[in-house]
C-alpha positions as CSV (number, residue, x, y, z in Angstrom):
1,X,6.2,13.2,58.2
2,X,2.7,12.9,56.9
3,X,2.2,16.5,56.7
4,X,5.3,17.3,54.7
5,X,3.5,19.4,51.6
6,X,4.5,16.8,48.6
7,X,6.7,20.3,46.9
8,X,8.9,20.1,49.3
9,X,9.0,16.6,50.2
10,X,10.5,16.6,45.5
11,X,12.9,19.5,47.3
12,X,14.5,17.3,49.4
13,X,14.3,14.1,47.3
14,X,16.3,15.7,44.4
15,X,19.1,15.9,46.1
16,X,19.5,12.5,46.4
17,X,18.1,11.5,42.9
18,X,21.2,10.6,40.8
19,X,20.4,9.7,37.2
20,X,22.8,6.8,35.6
21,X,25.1,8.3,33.7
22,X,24.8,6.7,30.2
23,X,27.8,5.8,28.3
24,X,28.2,7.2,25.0
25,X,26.7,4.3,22.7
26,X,28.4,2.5,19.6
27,X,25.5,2.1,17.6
28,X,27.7,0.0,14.8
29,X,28.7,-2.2,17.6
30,X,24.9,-2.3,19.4
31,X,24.2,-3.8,15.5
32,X,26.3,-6.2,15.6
33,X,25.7,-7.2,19.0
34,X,24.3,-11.1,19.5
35,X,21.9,-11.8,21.2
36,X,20.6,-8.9,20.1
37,X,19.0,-8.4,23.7
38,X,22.4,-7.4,25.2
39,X,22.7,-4.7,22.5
40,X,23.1,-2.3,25.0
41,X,24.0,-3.8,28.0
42,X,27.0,-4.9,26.6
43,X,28.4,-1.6,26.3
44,X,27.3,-0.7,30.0
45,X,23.9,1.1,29.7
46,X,21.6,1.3,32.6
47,X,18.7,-1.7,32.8
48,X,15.4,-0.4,30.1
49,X,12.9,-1.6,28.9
50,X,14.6,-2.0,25.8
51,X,15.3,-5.9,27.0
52,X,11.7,-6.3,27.2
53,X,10.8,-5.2,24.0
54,X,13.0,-7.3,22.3
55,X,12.7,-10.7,24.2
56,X,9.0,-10.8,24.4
57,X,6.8,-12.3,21.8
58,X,4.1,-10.6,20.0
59,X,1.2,-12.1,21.5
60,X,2.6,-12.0,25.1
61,X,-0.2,-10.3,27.7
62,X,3.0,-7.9,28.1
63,X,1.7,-6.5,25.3
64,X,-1.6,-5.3,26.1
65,X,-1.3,-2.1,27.5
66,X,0.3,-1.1,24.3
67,X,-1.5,0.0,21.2
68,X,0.1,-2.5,19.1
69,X,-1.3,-4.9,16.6
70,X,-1.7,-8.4,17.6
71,X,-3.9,-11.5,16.0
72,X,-6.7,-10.2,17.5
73,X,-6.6,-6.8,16.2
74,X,-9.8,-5.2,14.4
75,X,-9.7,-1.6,12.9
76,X,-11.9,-0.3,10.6
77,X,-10.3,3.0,9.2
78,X,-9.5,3.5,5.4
79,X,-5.4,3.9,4.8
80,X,-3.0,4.5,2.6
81,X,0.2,3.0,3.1
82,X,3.5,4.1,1.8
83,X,7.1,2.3,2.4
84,X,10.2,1.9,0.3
85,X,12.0,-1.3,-0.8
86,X,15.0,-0.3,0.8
87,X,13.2,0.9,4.2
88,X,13.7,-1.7,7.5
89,X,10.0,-2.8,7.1
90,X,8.3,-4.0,3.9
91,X,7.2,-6.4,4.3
92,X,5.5,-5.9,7.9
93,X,3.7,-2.9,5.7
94,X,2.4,-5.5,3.1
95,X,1.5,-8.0,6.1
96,X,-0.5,-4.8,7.6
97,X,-2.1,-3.3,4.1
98,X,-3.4,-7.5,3.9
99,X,-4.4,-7.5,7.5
100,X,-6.6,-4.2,7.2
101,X,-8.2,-5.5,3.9
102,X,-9.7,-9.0,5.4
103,X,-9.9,-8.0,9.3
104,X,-11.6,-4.6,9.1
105,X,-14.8,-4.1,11.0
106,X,-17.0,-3.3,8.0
107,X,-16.5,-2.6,4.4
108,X,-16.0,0.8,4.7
109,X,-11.9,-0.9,6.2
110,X,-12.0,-3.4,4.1
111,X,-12.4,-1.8,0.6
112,X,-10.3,1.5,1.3
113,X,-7.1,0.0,1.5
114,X,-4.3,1.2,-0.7
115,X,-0.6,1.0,-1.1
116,X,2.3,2.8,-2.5
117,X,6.0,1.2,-2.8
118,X,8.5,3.2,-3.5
119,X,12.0,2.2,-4.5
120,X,13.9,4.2,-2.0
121,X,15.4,4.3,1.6
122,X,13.6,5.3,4.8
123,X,10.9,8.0,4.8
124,X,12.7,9.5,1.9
125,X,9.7,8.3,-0.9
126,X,8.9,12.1,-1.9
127,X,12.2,14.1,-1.4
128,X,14.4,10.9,-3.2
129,X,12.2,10.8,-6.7
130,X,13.9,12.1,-9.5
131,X,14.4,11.0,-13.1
132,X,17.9,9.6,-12.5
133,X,17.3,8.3,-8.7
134,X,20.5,6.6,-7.8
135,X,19.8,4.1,-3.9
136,X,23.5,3.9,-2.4
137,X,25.7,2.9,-5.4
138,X,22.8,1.1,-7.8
139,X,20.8,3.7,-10.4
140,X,17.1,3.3,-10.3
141,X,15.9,5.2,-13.3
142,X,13.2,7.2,-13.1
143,X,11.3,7.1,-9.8
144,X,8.8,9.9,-9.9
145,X,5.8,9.8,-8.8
146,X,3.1,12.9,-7.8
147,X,2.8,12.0,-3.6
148,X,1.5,15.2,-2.7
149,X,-0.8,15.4,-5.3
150,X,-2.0,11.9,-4.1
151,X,-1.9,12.9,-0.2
152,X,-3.9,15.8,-1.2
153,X,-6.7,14.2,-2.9
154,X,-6.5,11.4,0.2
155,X,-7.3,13.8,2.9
156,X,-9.8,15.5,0.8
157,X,-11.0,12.1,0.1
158,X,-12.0,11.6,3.9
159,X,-11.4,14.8,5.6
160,X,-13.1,16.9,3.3
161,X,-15.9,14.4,1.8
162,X,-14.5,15.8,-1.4
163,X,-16.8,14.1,-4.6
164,X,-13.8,14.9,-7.3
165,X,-11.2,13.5,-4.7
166,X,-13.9,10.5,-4.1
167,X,-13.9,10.2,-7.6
168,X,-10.5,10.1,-8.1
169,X,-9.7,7.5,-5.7
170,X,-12.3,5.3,-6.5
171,X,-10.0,5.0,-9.7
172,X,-6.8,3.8,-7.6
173,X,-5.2,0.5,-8.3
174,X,-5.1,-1.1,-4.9
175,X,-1.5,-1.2,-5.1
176,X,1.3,1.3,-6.9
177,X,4.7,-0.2,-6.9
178,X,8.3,0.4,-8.1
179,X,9.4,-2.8,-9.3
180,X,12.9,-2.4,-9.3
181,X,14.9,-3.8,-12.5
182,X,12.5,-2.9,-15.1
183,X,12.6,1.2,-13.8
184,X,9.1,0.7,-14.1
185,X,6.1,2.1,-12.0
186,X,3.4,-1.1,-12.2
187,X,0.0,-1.3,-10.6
188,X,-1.8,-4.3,-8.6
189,X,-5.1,-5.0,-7.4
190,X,-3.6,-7.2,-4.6
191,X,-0.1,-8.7,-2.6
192,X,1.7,-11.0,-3.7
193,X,0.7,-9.6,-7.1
194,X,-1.0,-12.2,-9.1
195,X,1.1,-14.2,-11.3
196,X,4.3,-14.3,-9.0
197,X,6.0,-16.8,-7.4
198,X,8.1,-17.2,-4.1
199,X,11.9,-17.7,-5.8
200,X,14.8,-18.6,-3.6
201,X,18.5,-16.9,-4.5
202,X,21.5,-18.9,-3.5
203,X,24.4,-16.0,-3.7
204,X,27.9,-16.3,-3.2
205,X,30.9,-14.5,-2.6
206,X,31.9,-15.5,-5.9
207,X,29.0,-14.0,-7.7
């Protein structure tokens, strides 16, 4: 009835609420999984919106009520970007450390833009550098590098209005990055660092 007070109306409903009960999940097998939009489904889980996510394409109105970056997207907030080689996204980090430099509202975006690649796996760039980093089986050399010395002087940068820390980053290389092979911390002022060039590798199983 329309009077039913909406507690107790939740009282009664609940007993007849049953959650699906969700399979234990094979994540090695959900990898493997193609199309990669019946990851889960193929192993019995309950409709999501995982399917969604996956199938739809980044500029799709589906989008919109989502805070996610699209071609149209304007910020205008200094940052300082940190990723590893070995982490699942790179290269989207590079594509958003560009983006941020030439689609900023104002200067103040544009020119405070900075970078630092580390050589490691996932958010591992601080507690992994050592003088003999090893990544899975391959040794890296010496990795380290002061981060919390740098996310200090960030923050008091432009949460403190810090002049040394303005200073100091005012003297930042736009870009600080591992470049794997030569154990070798290098500096950039831009990405794709000038100078390089796109080089294809045809490997084998024969070497």
């Amino acid at each position: 009835p329309a009077s039913l007070p909406h507690a107790q109306y939740n009282a009664y409903y609940r007993a007849w609420h049953e959650a699906p009960k969700i399979p234990e999940l094979d994540y090695q097998r959900a990898w493997y999984t193609l199309p990669m939009v019946n990851a889960l489904s193929d192993q019995g889980m309950p409709p999501s919106d995982f399917e969604d996510n996956i199938s739809t394409t980044p500029n799709s109105p589906y989008w919109k009520p989502f805070p996610y970056m699209t071609s149209r997207y304007v910020s205008d907030v200094p940052a300082l970007f940190v990723n590893s080689w070995y982490d699942f996204g790179p290269d989207v980090t590079l594509f958003e450390f560009n983006w941020y430099r030439t689609h900023s509202a104002t200067s103040l975006g544009r020119d405070n833009q900075y970078f630092i690649m580390s050589p490691g796996v996932h958010c591992s760039s601080e507690s992994e550098a050592s003088a003999h980093m090893v990544v899975g089986t391959r040794p890296m050399g010496d990795t380290r590098f002061d981060y919390w010395q740098t996310y200090l002087t960030w923050f008091g940068r432009w949460l403190k209005n810090d002049s040394a820390a303005k200073a100091k980053v005012e003297q930042w290389p736009r870009l600080r990055y591992y470049l794997m092979g030569t154990v070798v911390w290098k500096t950039a002022d831009s990405w794709p660092v000038s100078g390089s060039r796109p080089t294809n590798f045809y490997l084998s199983s024969s070497g």
